[in-house]
C-alpha positions as CSV (number, residue, x, y, z in Angstrom):
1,X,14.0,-2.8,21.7
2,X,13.1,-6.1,19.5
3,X,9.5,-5.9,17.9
4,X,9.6,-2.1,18.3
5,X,10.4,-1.6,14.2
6,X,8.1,0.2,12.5
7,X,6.0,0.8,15.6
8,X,4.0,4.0,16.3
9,X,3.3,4.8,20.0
10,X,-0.4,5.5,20.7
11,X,-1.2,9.2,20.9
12,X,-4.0,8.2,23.8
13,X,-3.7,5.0,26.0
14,X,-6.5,3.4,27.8
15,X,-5.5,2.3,31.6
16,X,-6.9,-1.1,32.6
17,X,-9.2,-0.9,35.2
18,X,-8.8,-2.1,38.6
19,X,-8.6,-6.0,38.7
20,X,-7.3,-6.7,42.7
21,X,-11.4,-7.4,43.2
22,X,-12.8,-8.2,40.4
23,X,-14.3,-11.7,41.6
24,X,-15.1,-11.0,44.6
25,X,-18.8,-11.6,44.4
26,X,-21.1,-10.7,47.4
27,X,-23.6,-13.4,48.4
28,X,-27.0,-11.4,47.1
29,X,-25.4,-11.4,43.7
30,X,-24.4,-15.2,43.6
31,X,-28.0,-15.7,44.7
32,X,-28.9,-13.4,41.8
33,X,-26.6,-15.2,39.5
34,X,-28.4,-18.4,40.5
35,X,-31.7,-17.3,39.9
36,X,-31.0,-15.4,36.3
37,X,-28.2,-17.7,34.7
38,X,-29.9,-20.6,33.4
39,X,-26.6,-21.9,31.8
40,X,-24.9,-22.2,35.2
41,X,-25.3,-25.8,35.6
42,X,-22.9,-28.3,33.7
43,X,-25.0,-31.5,35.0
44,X,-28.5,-32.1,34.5
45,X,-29.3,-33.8,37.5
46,X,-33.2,-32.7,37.6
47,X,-33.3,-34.9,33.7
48,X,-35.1,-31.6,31.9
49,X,-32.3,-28.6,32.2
50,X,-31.9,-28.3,28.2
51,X,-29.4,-25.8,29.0
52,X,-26.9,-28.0,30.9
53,X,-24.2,-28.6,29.3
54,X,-24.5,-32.2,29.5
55,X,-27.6,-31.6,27.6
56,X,-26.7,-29.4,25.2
57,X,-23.6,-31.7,24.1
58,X,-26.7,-33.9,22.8
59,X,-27.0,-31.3,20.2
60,X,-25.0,-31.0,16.9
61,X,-24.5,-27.7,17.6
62,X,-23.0,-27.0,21.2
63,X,-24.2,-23.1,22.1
64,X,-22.5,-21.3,24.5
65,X,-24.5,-18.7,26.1
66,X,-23.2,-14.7,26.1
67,X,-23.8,-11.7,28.0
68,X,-22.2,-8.6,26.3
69,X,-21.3,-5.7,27.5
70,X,-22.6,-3.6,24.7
71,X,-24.8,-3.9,21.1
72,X,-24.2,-3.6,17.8
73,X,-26.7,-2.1,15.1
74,X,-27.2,-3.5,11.8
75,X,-25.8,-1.0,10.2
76,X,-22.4,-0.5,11.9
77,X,-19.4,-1.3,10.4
78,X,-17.9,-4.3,11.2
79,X,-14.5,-5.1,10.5
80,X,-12.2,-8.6,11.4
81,X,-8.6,-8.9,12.1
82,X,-7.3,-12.4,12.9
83,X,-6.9,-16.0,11.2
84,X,-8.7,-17.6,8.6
85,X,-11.4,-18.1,11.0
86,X,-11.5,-14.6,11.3
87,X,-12.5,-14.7,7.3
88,X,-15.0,-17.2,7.9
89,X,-17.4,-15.2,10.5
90,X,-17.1,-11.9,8.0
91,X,-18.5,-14.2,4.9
92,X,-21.2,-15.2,7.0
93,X,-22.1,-11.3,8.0
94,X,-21.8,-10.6,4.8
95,X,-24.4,-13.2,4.1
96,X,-27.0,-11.4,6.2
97,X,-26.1,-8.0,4.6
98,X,-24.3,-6.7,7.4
99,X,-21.7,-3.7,6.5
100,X,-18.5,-6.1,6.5
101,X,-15.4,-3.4,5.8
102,X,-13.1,-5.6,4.5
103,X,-15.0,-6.7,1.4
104,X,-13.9,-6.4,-2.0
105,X,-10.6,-6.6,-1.7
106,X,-8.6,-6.9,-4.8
107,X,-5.4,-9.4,-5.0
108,X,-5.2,-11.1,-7.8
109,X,-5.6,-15.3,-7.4
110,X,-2.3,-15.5,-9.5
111,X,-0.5,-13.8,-6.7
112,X,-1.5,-16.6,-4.2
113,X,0.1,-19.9,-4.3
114,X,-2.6,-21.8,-4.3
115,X,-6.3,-21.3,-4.4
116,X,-7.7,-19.5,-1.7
117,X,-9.4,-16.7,-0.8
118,X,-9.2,-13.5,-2.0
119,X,-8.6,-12.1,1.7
120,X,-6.3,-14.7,2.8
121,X,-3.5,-12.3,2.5
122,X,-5.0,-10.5,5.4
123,X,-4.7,-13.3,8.2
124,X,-2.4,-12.2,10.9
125,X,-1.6,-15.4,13.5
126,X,-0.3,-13.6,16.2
127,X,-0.6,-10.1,18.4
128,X,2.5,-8.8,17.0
129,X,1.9,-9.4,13.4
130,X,-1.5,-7.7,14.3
131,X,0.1,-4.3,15.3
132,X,2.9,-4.4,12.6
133,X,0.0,-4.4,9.9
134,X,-1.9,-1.7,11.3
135,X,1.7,0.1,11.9
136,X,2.6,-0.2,8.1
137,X,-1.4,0.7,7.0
138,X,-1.2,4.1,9.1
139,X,2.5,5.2,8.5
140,X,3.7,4.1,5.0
141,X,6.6,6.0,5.4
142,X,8.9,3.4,6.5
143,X,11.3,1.7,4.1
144,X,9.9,-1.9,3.9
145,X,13.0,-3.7,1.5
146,X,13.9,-5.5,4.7
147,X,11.2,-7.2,5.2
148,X,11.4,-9.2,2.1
149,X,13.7,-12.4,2.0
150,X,15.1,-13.0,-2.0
151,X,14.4,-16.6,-2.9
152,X,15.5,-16.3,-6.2
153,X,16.3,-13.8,-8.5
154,X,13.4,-11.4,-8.4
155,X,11.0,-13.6,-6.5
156,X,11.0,-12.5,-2.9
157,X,9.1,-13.9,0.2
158,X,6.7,-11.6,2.3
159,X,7.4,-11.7,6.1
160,X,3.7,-9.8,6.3
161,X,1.1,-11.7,3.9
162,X,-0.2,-15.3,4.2
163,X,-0.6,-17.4,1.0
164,X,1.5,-15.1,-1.2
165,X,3.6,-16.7,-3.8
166,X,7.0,-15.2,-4.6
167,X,6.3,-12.2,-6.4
168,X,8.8,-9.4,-7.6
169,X,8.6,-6.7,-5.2
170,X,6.9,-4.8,-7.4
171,X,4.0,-6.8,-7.1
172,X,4.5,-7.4,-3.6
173,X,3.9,-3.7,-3.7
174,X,0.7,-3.8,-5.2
175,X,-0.5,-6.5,-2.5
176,X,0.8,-4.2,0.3
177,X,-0.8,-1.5,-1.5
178,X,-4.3,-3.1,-1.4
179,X,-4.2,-4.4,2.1
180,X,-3.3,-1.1,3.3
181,X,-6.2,0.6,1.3
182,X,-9.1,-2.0,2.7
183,X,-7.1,-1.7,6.6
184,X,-7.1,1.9,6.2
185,X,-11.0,1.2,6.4
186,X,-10.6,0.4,10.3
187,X,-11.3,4.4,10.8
188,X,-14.8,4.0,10.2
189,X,-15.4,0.6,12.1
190,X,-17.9,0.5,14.2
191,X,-17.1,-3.5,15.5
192,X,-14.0,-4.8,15.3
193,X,-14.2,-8.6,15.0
194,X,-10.4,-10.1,16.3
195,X,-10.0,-14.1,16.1
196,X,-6.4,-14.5,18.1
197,X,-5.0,-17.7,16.5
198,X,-1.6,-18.9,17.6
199,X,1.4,-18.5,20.1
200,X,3.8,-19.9,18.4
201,X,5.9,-17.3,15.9
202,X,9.3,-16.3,14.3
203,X,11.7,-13.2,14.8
204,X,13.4,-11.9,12.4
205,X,16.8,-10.6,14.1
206,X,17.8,-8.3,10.9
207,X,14.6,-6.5,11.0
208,X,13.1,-6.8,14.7
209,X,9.7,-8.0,13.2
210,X,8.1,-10.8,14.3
211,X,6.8,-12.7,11.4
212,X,2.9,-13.4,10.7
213,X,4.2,-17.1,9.1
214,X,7.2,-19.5,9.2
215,X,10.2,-18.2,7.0
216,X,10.5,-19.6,3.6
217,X,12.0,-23.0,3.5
218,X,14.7,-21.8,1.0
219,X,15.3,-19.0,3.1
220,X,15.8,-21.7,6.5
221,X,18.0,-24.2,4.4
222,X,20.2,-20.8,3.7
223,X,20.4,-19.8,7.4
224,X,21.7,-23.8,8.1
225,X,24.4,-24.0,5.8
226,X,25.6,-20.4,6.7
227,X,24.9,-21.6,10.3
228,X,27.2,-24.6,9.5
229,X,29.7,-23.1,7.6
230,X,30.9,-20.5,10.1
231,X,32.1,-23.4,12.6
232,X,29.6,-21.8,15.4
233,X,30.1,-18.5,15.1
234,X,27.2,-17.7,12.9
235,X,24.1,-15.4,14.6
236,X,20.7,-16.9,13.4
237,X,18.3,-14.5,11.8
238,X,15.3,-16.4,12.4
239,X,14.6,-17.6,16.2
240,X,11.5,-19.3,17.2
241,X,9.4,-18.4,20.1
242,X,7.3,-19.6,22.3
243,X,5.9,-16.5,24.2
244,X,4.8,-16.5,27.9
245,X,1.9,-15.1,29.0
246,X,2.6,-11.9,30.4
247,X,4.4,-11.2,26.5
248,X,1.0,-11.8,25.3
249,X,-0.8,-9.0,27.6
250,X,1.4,-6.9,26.8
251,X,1.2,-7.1,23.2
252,X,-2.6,-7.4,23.6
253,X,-2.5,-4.2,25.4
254,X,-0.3,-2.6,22.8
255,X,-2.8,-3.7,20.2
256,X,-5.8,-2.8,21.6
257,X,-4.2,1.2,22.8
258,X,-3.0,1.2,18.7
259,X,-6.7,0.4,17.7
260,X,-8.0,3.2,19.8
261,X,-6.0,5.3,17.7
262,X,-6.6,4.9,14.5
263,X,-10.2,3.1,15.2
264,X,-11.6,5.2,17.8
265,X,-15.3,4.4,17.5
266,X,-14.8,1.2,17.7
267,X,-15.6,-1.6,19.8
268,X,-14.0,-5.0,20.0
269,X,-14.8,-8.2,20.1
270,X,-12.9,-10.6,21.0
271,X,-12.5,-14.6,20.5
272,X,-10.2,-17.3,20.0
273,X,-9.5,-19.3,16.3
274,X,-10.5,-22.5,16.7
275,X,-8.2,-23.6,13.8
276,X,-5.2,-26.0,15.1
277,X,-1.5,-25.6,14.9
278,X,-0.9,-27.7,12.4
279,X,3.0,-27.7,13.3
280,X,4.8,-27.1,16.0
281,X,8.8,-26.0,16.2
282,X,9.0,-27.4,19.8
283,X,9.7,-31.1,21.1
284,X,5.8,-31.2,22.3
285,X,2.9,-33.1,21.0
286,X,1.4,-30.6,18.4
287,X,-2.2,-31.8,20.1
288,X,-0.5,-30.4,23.4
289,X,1.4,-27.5,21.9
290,X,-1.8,-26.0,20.4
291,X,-3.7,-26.8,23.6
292,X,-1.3,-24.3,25.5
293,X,-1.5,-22.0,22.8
294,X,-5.6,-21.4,22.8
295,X,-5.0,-21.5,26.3
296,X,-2.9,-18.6,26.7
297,X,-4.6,-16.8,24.4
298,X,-8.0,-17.6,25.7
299,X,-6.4,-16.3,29.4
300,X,-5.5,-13.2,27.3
301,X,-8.7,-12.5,25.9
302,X,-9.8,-12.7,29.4
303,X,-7.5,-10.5,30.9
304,X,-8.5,-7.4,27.5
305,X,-12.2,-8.2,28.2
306,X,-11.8,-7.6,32.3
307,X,-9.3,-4.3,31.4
308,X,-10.7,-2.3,28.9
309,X,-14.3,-1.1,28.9
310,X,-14.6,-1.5,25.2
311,X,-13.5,-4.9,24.8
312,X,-15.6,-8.1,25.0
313,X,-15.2,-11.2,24.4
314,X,-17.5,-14.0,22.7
315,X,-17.4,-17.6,23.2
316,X,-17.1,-18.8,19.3
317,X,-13.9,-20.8,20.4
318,X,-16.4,-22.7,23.0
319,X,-18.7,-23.2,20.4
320,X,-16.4,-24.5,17.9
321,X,-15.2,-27.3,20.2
322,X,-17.9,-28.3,22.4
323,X,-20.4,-29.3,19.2
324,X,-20.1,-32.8,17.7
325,X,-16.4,-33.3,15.9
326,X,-18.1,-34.9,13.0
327,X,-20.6,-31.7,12.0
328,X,-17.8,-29.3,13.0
329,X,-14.6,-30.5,11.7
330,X,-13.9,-30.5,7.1
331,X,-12.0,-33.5,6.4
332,X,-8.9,-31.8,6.6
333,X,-9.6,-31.7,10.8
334,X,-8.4,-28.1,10.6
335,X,-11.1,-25.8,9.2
336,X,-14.2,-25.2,10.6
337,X,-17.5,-26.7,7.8
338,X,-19.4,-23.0,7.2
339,X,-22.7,-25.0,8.3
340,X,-21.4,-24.3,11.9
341,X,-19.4,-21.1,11.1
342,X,-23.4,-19.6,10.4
343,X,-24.7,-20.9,13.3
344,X,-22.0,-19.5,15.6
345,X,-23.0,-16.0,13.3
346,X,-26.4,-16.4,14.0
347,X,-25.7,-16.6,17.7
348,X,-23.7,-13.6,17.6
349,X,-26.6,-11.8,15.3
350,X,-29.2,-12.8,18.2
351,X,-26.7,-11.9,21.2
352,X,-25.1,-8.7,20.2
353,X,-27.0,-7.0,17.3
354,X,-29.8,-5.3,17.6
């Protein structure tokens, strides 16, 4: 089956909950709804509801109000899985001494290539590339020479890792290495933290894997000319995808089933990366290509949040693109400034910690 190397099945599954009535709200608790929600109105027609939304876009800051289903404590262990964005939110925990996991990691900044930071090899953009890390953390048994695609002599490309330069494999071992030994922390998690960032991704044909980043250009230009020079005949290793939404359940419920193994206390939080595609492989607008992506993975967030009693979700991605574009965006219109990253934290702080 493709995307099944290197996979583990769960020892212990979770089965969603019932769904066929899950909005089917009675009239005393829509009147309950009324009288307790004070962010329920998107108008403010009475001119003083401070928490319409048409007020609140006023603000440099848009809040989005939460209800979770559970609390943290300060002291749990908290650890993220996701984008960059995902990096963001754990520097600002760290900022307010909360128990982030996944600090101190050690990759050297030669390895990158370019400056960045130090976890930026961590940042899985997609469900799949999610489960193969946490697949290669807990069974290292599996011969991984596949996975790397030779540039050049002795500097190979990592299918896994964002931001890595070509590195000989040897020190492509050493960055495997030390992901797996800060991922291996996931055991003691208390809060796992997941930013879902894109839709759009890569298989690899010779391995089965789907790939965390675009292939190398070196290694595409070598797939053309190969392409080219076999009059037709010649398979593609590298396909792009555009997945539907029911792929994307089913991943996400792979995921989350693979984190109840090998995370078992945890709890999971869920949200989506604000961060743009900054390119897209189909014929669409990238502005509408990214749109359907946070869309469908928004929907999928959803869908975990209403099937598993131990997933949540929490409305950063609202935040993020309801507050005013010129406090929220860096110059590059991609990243998120960290003056707004810290006051989403603090909103989840308030919300969910106690």
């Amino acid at each position: 089956m493709i995307g099944a190397f290197w996979q583990k099945e769960p020892t212990e599954t979770i089965a969603p909950s019932p769904r066929s009535e899950e909005h089917r709200t009675p009239f005393s608790k829509i009147s309950e709804n009324n009288r307790l929600n004070k962010y329920n109105k998107w108008i403010d027609t009475a001119g003083n509801n401070e928490f319409s939304a048409q007020a609140r876009f006023q603000n440099e800051f848009f809040y989005v109000n939460s209800k979770p289903k559970f609390l943290f404590n300060k002291d749990d262990g908290f650890f993220g899985i996701g984008s960059c964005f995902a990096r963001n939110i754990e520097h600002s925990l760290k900022e307010r001494n909360l128990n982030c996991l996944t600090d101190g990691i050690k990759i050297p900044a030669g390895y990158y290539n370019q400056d960045r930071d130090p976890r930026a090899a961590m940042n899985k953009f997609n469900i799949p590339s999610m489960i193969d890390e946490i697949n290669r953390t807990f069974d290292g048994s599996k011969d991984e020479s596949a996975r790397y695609i030779e540039i050049s002599e002795n500097a190979f490309f990592d299918t896994a890792t964002s931001g890595i330069d070509l590195l000989s494999l040897d020190k492509h071992a050493e960055v495997k290495a030390e992901i797996a030994r800060v991922f291996r922390r996931l055991a003691d998690a208390n809060a796992v933290f997941i930013t879902l960032g894109l839709v759009e991704m890569w298989l690899d044909n010779k391995t089965g894997l789907y790939l965390n980043t675009s292939p190398h250009p070196t290694a595409m230009r070598q797939e053309i000319r190969a392409e080219k020079a076999s009059l037709g005949t010649y398979t593609n290793r590298f396909v792009h995808m555009r997945p539907n939404f029911m792929f994307l359940r089913e991943k996400m419920h792979e995921f989350v089933n693979l984190l109840l193994v090998h995370a078992p206390k945890a709890k999971l939080v869920v949200t989506v990366s604000p961060v743009p595609l900054q390119t897209t492989m189909t014929s669409d607008d990238v502005v509408a290509s990214s749109t359907l992506s946070k869309c469908l993975l928004r929907a999928v967030a959803e869908d975990a949040r209403e099937s598993f009693d131990h997933v949540d979700y929490f409305p950063s991605y609202e935040m993020v693109m309801n507050s005013r574009r010129d406090a929220t965006w860096a110059t590059d219109a991609v990243h998120v400034t960290d003056h707004i990253v810290k006051q989403i934290t603090d909103g989840f702080i308030n919300e969910w910690i106690v």
